[in-house]
C-alpha positions in Angstrom: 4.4 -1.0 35.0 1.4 -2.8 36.5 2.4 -6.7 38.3 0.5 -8.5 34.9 3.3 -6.2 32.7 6.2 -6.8 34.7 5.1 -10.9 34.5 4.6 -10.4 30.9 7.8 -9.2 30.2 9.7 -12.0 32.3 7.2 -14.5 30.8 8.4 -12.8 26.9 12.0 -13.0 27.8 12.0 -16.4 28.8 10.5 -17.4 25.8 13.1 -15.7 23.8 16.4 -17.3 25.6 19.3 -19.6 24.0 21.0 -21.4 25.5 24.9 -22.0 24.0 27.7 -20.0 24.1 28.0 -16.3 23.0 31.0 -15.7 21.2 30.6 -12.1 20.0 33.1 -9.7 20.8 30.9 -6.7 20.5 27.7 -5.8 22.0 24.9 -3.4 20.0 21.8 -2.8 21.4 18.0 -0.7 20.6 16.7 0.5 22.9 13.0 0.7 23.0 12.0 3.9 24.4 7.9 3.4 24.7 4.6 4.0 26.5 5.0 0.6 28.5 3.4 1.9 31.4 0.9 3.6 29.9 -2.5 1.7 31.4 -4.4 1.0 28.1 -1.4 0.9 25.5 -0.7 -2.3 23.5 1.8 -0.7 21.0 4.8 -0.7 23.4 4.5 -4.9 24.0 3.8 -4.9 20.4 6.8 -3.2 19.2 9.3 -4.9 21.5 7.6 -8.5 20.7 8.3 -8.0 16.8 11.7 -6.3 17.7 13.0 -9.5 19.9 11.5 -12.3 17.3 13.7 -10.3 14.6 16.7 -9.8 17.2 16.3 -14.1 17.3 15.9 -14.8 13.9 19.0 -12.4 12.8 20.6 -14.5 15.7 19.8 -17.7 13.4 20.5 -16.6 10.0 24.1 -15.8 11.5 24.0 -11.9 9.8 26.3 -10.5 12.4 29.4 -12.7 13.0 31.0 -10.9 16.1 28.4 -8.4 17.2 25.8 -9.6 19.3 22.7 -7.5 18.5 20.0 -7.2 22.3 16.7 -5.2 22.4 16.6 -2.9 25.7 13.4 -1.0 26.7 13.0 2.3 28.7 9.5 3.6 30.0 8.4 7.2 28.7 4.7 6.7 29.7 3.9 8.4 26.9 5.6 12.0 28.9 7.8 13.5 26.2 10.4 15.0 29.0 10.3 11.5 30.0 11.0 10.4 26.6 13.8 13.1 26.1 16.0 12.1 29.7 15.8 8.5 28.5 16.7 9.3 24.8 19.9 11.3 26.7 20.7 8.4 28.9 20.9 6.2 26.1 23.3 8.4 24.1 25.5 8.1 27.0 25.5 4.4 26.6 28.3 3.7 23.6 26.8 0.4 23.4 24.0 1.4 22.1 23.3 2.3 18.8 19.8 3.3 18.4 16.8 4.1 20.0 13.2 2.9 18.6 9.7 4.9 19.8 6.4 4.1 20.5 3.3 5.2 19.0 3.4 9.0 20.9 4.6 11.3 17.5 5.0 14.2 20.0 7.6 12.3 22.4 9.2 11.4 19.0 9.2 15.1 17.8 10.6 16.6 21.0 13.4 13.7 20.6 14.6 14.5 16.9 16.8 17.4 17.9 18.6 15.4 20.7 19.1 12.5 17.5 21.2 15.0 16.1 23.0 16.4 18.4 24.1 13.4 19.8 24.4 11.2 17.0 22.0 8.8 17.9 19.8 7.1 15.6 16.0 7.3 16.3 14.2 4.6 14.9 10.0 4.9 14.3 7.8 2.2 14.0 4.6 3.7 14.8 4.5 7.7 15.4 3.0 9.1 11.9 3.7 12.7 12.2 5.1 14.2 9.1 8.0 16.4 11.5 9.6 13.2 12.8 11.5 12.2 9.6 10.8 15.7 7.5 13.1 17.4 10.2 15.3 19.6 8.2 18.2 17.8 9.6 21.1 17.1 7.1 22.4 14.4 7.6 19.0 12.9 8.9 19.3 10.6 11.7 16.0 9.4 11.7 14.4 6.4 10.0 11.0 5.0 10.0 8.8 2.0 9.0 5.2 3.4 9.9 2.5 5.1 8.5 2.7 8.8 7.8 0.4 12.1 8.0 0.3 13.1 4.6 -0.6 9.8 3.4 -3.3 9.2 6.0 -5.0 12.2 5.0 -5.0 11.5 1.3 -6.6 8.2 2.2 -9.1 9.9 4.3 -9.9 12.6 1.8 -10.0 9.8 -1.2 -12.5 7.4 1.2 -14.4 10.7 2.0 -14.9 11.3 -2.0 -15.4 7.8 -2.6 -18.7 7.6 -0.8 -20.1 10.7 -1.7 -19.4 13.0 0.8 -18.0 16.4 0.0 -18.3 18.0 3.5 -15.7 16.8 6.1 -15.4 17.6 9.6 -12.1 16.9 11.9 -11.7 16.1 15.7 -8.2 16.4 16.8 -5.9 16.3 19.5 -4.5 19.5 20.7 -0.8 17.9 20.2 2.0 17.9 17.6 0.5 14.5 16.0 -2.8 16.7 16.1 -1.2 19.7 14.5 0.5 17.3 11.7 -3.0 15.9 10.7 -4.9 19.2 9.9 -2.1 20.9 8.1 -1.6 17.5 6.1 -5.8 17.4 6.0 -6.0 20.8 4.7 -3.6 20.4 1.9 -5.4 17.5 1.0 -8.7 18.7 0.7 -8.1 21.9 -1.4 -6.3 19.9 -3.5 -9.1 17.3 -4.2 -11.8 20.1 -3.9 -13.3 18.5 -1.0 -14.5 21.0 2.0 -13.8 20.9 5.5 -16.2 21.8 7.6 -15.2 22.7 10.9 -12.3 21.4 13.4 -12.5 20.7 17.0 -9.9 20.1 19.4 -9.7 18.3 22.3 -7.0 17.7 25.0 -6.3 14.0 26.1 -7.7 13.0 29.4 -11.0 14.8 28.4 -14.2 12.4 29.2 -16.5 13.1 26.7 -16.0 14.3 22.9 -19.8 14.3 22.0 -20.1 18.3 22.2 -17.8 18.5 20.0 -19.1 15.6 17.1 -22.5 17.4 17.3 -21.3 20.3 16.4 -19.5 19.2 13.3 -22.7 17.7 12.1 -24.3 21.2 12.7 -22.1 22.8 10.5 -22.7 20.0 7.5 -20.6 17.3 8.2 -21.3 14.6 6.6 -18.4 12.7 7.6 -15.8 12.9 10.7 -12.1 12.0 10.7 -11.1 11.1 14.2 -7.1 12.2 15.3 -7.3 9.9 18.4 -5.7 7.0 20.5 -7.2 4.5 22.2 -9.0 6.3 25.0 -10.4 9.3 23.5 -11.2 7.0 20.5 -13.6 4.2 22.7 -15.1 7.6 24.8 -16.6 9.0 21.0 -17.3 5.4 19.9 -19.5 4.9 22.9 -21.4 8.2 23.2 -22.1 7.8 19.2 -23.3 4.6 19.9 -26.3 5.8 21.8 -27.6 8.3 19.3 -30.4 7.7 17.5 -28.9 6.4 13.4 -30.1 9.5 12.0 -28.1 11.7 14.3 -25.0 9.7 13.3 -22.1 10.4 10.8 -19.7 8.3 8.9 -15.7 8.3 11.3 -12.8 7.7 9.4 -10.2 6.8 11.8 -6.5 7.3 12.3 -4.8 4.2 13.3 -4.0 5.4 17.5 -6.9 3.5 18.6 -5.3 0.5 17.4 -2.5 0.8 20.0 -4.3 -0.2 22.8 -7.5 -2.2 24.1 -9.5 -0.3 21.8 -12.2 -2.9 21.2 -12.3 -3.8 24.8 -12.7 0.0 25.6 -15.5 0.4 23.3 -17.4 -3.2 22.5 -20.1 -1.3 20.6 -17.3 -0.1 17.2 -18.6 -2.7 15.5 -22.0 -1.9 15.5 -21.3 1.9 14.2 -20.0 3.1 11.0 -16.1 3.3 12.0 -13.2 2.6 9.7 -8.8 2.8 10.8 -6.8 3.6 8.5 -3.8 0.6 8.6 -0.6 -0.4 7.2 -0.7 -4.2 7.8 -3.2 -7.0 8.2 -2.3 -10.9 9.1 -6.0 -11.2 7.5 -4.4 -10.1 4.5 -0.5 -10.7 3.9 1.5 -9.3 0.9 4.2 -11.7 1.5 5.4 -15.5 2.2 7.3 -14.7 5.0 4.5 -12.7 6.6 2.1 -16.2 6.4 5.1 -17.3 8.4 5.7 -15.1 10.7 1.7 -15.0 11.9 2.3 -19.0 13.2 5.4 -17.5 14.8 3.8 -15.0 16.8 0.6 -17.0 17.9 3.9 -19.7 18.9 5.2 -16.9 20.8 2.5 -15.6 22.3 0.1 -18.3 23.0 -2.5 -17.0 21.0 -4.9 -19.1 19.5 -5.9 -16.5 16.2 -5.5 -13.3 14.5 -8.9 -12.0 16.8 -6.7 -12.4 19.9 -3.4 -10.4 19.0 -2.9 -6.5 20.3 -1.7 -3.7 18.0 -0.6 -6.1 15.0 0.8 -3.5 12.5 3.3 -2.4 15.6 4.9 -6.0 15.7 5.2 -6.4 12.2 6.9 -2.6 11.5 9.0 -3.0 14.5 10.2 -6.5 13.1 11.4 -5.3 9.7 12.8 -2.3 11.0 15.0 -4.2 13.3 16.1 -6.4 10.6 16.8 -3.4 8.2 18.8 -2.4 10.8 21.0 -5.4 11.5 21.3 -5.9 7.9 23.1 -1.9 8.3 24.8 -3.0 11.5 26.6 -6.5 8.8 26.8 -4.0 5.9 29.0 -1.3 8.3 30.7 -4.0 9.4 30.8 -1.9 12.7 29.0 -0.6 16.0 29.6 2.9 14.9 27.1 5.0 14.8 27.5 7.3 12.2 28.8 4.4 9.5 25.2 2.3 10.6 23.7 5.5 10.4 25.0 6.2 6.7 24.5 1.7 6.1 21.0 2.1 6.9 20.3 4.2 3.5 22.6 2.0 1.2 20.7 -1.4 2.5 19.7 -3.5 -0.5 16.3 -5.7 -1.0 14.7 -6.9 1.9 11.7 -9.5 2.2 9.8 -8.3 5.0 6.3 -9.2 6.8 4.8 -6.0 5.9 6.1 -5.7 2.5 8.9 -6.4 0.0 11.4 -3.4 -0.1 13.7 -2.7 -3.3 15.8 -0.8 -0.9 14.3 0.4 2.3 15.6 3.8 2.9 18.5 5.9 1.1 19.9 9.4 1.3 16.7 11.2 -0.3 13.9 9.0 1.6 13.8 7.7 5.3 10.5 6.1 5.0 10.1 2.4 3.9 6.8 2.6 3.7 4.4 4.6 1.3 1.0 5.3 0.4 0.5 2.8 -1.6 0.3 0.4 1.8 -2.6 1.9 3.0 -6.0 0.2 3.6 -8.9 1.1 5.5 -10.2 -1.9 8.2 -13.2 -2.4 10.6 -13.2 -4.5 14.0 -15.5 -7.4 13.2 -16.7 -9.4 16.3 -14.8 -12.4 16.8 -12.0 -11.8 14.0 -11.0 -8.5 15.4 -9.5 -6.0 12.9 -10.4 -6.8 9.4 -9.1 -5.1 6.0 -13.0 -3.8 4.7 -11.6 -4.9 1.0 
């Protein structure tokens, strides 16, 4: 972790200390298991900030009598083997009783066989490949709150049709979250008779993606999807930037750029045709208790607006998710595993920030999200990520 992260991290858990007496008699902990070091991720400070507000607030409302629920975090850089040993050390650790991800999906996929065969639960709120929950695995030990593959490229394919444009053309990463997308992407398009053009691939840590955009429009794109994180993401905004607006095409986004310093990596987004698909908006709250929970994290923070806070939807998913899961750790009654494991699917209603939830997960679904959550959103200068309806 760079010095400003390591201050940031004292600075959060300072914030985030009571004082008085603990009186549980049993400990359970997450542990988040993100990029933290990663130099231009935000989702990893994101996802433990929403964890530790909901860790506090399940503190106030009293949910767990005598188990005292702590967020613990474990750097993976974004390095699946790196994610794997620190999914294994965990496991080791009977006190803890899940492990949460970052936004990587293929540090998440190489993890889902260790989730069950070690009985550990592997909590998502971010990674959107379709393989991370749709595992095969009976009983399924992993849950997520976060967007998903299949529905991102239905929205893709239904924004692509809404404008007009038949003709489609795909840049992805040569990755599992990559691989998820297109097969998901091609589905979806035969289905709604819409053509795909061409693919092209890149591997992260390439420094230019322009090649491969022009040649898209040479086979009659006329509109790209973009598989990409933050840094391959600002690279193709900023080389599209300088092309004359006749040589440029219509991107429709998927929601990795948004896990970093995207707009600070590429200024000019704004000025370009360039839309994310997103899950959650403080611009645009479905509930009460997400109104709420905005002042709470600008509190926290010391943010002064909605403009100034990093990879939003992250905080918000990780925060229900955590509380979904210390409503499975009062339901089980317990710190085993396997019984909040098999709680998890049997919890009731929940109000959340991203959404209300009849009953978050059960034995046929592990997603708590769906489709029907999705919205497309442009960076706006000065208000930052903005819901385009």
């Amino acid at each position: 972790m760079t010095k400003m992260k390591h201050f940031a991290s004292f600075l959060f858990a300072a914030t985030l200390t009571f004082s008085g007496p603990v009186l549980a008699e049993q400990k359970a902990v997450i542990q988040i298991d993100a990029e933290f070091g990663h130099p231009t991720s935000t989702s990893a400070q994101a996802i433990e900030l929403g964890a530790r507000l909901a860790v506090r607030d399940i503190e106030r409302a009293g949910l767990l009598k005598d188990i005292k629920l702590e967020i613990r975090t474990s750097d993976n850089r974004g390095i699946s083997a790196i994610g794997v040993d620190n999914f294994l050390d965990a496991a080791r650790d009977p006190s803890v009783i899940a492990v949460m991800g970052g936004k990587f999906s293929p540090v998440q996929i190489d993890v889902v066989p260790y989730a069950h065969s070690d009985k550990l639960i592997l909590l998502d709120p971010w990674g959107s490949a379709d393989g991370i929950t749709d595992n095969g695995f009976r009983p399924n030990w992993v849950y997520r709150l976060s967007l998903k593959d299949e529905w991102a490229s239905a929205a893709f394919i239904a924004a692509a049709k809404k404008r007009g444009k038949q003709k489609i053309g795909i840049i992805l990463p040569s990755t599992a979250w990559g691989r998820s997308t297109q097969a998901a992407l091609a589905n979806q398009a035969r289905n709604a008779n819409v053509r795909i053009v061409g693919e092209r691939w890149y591997n992260w840590g390439e420094s230019t993606l322009i090649q491969r955009y022009q040649d898209l429009i040479a086979d009659g794109a006329e509109l790209i999807i973009l598989v990409a994180n933050e840094v391959e993401g600002s690279i193709l905004v900023r080389e599209v930037s300088q092309l004359s607006p006749d040589k440029r095409r219509p991107i429709l986004s998927h929601w990795g750029v948004t896990g970093g310093n995207f707009e600070k990596l590429a200024p000019q987004v704004s000025a370009i045709d360039f839309s994310i698909v997103q899950t959650f908006s403080f611009h645009k709250p479905r509930t009460e208790k997400a109104k709420a929970f905005l002042k709470d994290v600008l509190a926290t923070t010391g943010k002064n607006s909605i403009s100034e806070i990093d990879s939003p939807a992250g905080i918000a998913h990780a925060y229900d998710l955590t509380w979904i899961v210390g409503k499975a750790i009062a339901k089980a009654g317990s710190t085993n595993r396997e019984k909040i494991r098999d709680a998890l699917e049997a919890v009731g209603p929940h109000e959340g920030v991203v959404r209300f939830y009849p009953q978050p997960f059960s034995a046929n679904s592990h997603e708590a999200l769906s489709q029907a959550e999705l919205f497309f959103a442009r960076f706006r200068p000065e208000h930052g990520l903005v819901p385009e309806d």
